[in-house]
N, C-alpha and C positions, 0 to 999 in steps of 0.2 A: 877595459884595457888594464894591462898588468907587466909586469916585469916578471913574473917566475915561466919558465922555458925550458925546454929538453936539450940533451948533444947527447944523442949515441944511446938515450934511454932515459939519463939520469936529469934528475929534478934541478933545478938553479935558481935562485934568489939573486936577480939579478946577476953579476960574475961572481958568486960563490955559490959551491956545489952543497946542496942542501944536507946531503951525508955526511960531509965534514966538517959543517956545525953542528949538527947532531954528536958528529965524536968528539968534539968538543965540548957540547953543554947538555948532552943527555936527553933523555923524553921522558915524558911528554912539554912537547917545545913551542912555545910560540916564535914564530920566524917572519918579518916585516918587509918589505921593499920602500925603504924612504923614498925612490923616487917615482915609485906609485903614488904614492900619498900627495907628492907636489904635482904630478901631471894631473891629479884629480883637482888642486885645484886650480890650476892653469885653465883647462877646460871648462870649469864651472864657472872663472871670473870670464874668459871671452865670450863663453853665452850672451850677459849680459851686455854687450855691445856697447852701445853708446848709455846706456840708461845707470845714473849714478846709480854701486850697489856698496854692499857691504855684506861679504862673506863670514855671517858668524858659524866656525865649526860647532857642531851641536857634540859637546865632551860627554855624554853620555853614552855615545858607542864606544869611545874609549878613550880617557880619560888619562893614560899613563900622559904624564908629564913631557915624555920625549915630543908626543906628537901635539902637544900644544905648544913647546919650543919649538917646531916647526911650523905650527901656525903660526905662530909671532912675526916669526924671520920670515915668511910667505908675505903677512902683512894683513893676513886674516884676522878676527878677531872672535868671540868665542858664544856657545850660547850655553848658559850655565843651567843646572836643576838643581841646585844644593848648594850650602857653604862651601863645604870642600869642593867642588869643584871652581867654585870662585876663585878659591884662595891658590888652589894648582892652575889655575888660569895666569893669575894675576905672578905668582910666584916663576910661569916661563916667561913670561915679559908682554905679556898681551896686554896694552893698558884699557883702563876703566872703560874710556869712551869708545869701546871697540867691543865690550862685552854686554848680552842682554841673559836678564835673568827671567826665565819660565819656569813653568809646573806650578799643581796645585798644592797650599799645604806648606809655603815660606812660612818658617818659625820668624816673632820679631826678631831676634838676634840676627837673622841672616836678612833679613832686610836693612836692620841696623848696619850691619858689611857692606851690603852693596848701596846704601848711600853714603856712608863713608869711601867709598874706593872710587866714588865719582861714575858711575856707571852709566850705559848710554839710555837704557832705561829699562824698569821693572813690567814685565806682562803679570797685567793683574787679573785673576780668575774668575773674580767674584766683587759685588758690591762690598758684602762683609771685611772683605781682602783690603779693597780700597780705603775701606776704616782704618783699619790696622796701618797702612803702610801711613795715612794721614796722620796717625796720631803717633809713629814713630818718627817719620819728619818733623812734625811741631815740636817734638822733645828735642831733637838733634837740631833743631832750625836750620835745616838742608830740604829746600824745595824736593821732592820727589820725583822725577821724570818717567812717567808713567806709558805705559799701552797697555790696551784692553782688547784682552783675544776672545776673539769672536767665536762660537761653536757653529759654524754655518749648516751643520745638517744634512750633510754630505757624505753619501757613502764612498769609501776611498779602495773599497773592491778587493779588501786587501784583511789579515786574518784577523778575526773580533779581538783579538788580544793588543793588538798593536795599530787600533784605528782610535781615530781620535777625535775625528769632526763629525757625530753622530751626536744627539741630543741626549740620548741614553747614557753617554759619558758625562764621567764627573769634568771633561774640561771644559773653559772657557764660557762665554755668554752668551745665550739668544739674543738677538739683533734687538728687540724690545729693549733686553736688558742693558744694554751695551748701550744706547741712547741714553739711559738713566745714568748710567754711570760716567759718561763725558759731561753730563750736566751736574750731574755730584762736582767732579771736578774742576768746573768752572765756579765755583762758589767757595772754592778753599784754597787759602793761599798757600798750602805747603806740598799742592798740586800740580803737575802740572802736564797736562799730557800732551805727549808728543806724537805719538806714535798709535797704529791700528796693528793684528798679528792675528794670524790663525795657525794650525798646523793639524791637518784631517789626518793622518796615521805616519806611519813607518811600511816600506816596501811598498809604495805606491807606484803600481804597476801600468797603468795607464793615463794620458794626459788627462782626459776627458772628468774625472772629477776634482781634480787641480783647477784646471778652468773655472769648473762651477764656482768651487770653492771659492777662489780668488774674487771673481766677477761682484762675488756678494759683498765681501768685503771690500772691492773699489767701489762699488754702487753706494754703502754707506759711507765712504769716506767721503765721498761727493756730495750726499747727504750734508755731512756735517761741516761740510765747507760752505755752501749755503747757510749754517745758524754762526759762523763765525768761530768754528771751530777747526784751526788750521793745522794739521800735523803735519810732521818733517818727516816721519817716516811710516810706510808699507810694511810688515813683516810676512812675507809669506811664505814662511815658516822650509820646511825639508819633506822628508819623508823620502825623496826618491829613489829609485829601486839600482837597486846592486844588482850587476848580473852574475848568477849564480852557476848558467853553462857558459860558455864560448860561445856558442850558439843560438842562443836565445838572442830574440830582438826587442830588447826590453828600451824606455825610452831612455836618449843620455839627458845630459843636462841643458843642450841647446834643443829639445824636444817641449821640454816644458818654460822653459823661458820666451822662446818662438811665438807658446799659446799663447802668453800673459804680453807679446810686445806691442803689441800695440794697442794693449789698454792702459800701459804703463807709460807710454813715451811721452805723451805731453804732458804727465801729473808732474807738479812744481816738489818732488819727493826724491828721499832717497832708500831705495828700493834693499831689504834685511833679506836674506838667503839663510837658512840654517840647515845645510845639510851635513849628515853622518857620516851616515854608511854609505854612502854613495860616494863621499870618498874617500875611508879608511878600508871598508872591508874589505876589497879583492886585493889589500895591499899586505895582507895578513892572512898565514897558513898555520893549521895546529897539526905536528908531528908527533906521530907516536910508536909507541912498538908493540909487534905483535908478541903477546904472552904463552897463548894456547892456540890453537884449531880444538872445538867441540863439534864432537856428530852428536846428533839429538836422532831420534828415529825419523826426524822430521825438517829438521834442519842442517846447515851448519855454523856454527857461528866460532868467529874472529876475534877471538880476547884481547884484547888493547890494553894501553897501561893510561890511556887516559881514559876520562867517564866523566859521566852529567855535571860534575862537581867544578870540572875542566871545561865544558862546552855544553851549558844546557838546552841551548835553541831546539835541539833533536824533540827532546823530552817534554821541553814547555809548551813551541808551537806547531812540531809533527814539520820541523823545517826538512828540507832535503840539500845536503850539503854533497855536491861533486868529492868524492874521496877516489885514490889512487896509490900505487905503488908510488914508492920515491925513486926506487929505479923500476924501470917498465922494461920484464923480459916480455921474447915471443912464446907463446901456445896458449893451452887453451885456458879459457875461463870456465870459474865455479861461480856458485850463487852462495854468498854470505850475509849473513847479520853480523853488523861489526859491533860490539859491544862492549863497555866497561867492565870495571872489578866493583865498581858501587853497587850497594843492597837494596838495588830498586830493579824493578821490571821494564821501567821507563829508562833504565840507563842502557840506552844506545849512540852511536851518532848515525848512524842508516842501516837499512834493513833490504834487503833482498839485492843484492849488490851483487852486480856479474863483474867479477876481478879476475885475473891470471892469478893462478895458484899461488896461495903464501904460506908462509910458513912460519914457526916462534923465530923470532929475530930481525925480520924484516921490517921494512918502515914502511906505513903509511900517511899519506897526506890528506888530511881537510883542509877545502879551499874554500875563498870567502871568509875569512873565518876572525879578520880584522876588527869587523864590528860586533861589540853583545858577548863575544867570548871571552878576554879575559876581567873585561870589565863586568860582565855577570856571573863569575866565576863563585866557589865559596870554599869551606873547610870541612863540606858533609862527608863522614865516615874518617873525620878528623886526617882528611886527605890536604896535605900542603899543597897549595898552587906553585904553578907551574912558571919556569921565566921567561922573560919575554930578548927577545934579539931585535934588533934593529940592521938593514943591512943598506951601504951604498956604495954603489960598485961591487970592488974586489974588499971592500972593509965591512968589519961588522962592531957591534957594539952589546954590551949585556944593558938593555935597561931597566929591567927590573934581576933581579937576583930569583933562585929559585928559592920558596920556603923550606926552612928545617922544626923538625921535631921542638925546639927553641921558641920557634916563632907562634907554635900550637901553645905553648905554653904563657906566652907570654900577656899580661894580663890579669891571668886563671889565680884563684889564689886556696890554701887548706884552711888559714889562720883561724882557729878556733875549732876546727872539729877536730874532736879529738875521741878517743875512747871513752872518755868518763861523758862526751855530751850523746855518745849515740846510744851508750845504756839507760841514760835518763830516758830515750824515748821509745824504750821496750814494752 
């Protein structure tokens, strides 16, 4: 479900027409529907029914500040991978005991952070982890409130790059392990856990290895409720899938909740969600312009002024993103490669696209395109990223600015190289 919609051809973001904030802030554009982003998660909290939960938005599909001020004021709360994103968590107004921090690879300083800002608890990856966060606690004499993600070993059917519950990954713990590590933590007082988490990939396309997944992890929570080891909370984690056509019947959010209700509904817990993309991306479209038409002997391909630099998912995991005219005439269609100005081979956003004829100057649209795109964005071929719009109703907003030539510099420094140091090293 989404809020971008046609009248008479032309594209709209909600009640503004997508080419007249294009004339306003230029392409390549990112373009938002804030009231996507809340119906996503409107739907994602009545899933959960009667079963205490706690919506942490997962800010690493995107991260801009706007849309963690709208988790706040939603009443969401946040799941972090990094300082920075803690600290643009905590700086929209998400408080502490609403954020959980993941991933493998917490430097102490950022553990330092998140028990200082009170946080609802740390997912720890690793025994070794669990050292570490032990012995920054005891420095700071702040108990640590901990969970231990489990790696249950589950294939989530979804692309080797962004699967997560497989044992071949560097995340989380084998069930063995994770035994070991609730009993580390009953032996240390600056321990203290709370909480169990898993999270098998990103784009989890079907319920069935969700289920698995989950089952293993309630089955050991029940485990260790039997040695006296009581946690307050479930994390089972995100992942699930964005729909990428209109068409497709990919599962929503009461699909997988459904599976997990009634293993969940009599546990004395209060049940952690961390979904993305599931509710940012289809609230987010990337607009661009057409530069060229190329004929190849073999092709045609569709010059854009955006490129991998601007939206890698093409390039990285061979995604297939829905692209369109922003206005949509009648006749016929061609078959295009729509492609970057970036000095890669790999800089595409789709390939063999049947579109009605375009032309330099026209706009096309990438849909889905909320999650992973400006937050995976970068500065390759010293290309400035692009700015982001937020839109609700007939109002729109800049929230991020677009980059200048300024911004490429800034940083960068000459100070010492000079002529006399590059003759020395002739």
């Amino acid at each position: 479900m989404d809020y971008f919609h046609r009248k008479n051809g032309e594209l709209f973001c909600e009640d503004m027409k997508v080419s007249d904030i294009v004339r306003r802030y230029r392409t390549p554009l990112y373009i938002y529907s804030l009231k996507t982003q809340v119906h996503h998660f409107e739907v994602t909290s009545r899933a959960f029914r009667d079963i205490p939960h706690l919506i942490c938005y997962a800010a690493k599909a995107n991260s801009n500040i706007a849309f963690l001020k709208t988790a706040a004021l939603y009443g969401a709360g946040a799941d972090v991978v990094s300082g920075g994103e803690l600290q643009l968590a905590l700086k929209a107004g998400i408080r502490g005991e609403r954020i959980v921090f993941s991933g493998v690879g917490k430097e102490d300083s950022e553990i330092e952070l998140a028990l200082k800002s009170g946080i609802l608890f740390i997912c720890a990856e690793s025994l070794p982890e669990l050292e570490r966060i032990e012995a920054v606690a005891r420095k700071l004499k702040i108990p640590a409130p901990v969970a231990v993600r489990v790696n249950p070993d589950i294939d989530p059917e979804t692309h080797p790059y962004i699967a997560t519950g497989l044992k071949k990954t560097k995340f989380g713990m084998a069930e063995k392990e994770a035994k070991k590590a609730y009993v580390f933590c009953q032996g240390k007082k600056w321990l203290n856990p709370v909480g169990i988490s898993m999270h098998i990939g990103s784009q989890v396309e079907k319920v069935r290895p969700y289920y698995a997944a989950a089952s293993k992890i309630i089955g050991l929570y029940k485990k260790l409720r039997k040695q006296s080891i009581n946690l307050k909370y479930i994390d089972i984690g995100g992942g699930w899938a964005a729909h990428f056509e209109r068409k497709n019947k990919l599962p929503h959010p009461d699909d997988y909740v459904s599976a997990l209700y009634d293993l969940l509904k009599e546990l004395p817990v209060t049940v952690i969600a961390e979904p993305g993309r599931s509710i940012i991306a289809n609230a987010g479209i990337l607009v661009t312009r057409v530069i060229d038409i190329k004929k190849s002997e073999i092709k045609r391909f569709c010059v854009v002024d955006a490129g991998m630099n601007d939206f890698i998912r093409p390039a990285l995991y061979g995604a297939v993103h829905r692209i369109e005219p922003v206005g949509l005439k009648p006749g016929s269609k061609t078959t295009y490669d729509v492609v970057g100005p970036v000095c890669e081979s790999s800089d595409f956003l789709g390939k063999g696209l049947r579109l009605p004829r375009v032309k330099r100057g026209d706009l096309l649209a990438l849909f889905t395109a909320g999650a992973y795109g400006w937050s995976m964005s970068s500065n390759y071929n010293s290309r400035p990223r692009t700015a982001e719009i937020a839109v609700a109703g007939k109002r729109c907003f800049m929230i991020r600015r677009r980059e200048t030539a300024a911004d490429l510099l800034r940083g960068q420094s000459v100070k010492g190289i000079d002529r006399k140091l590059i003759e020395g090293l002739k």
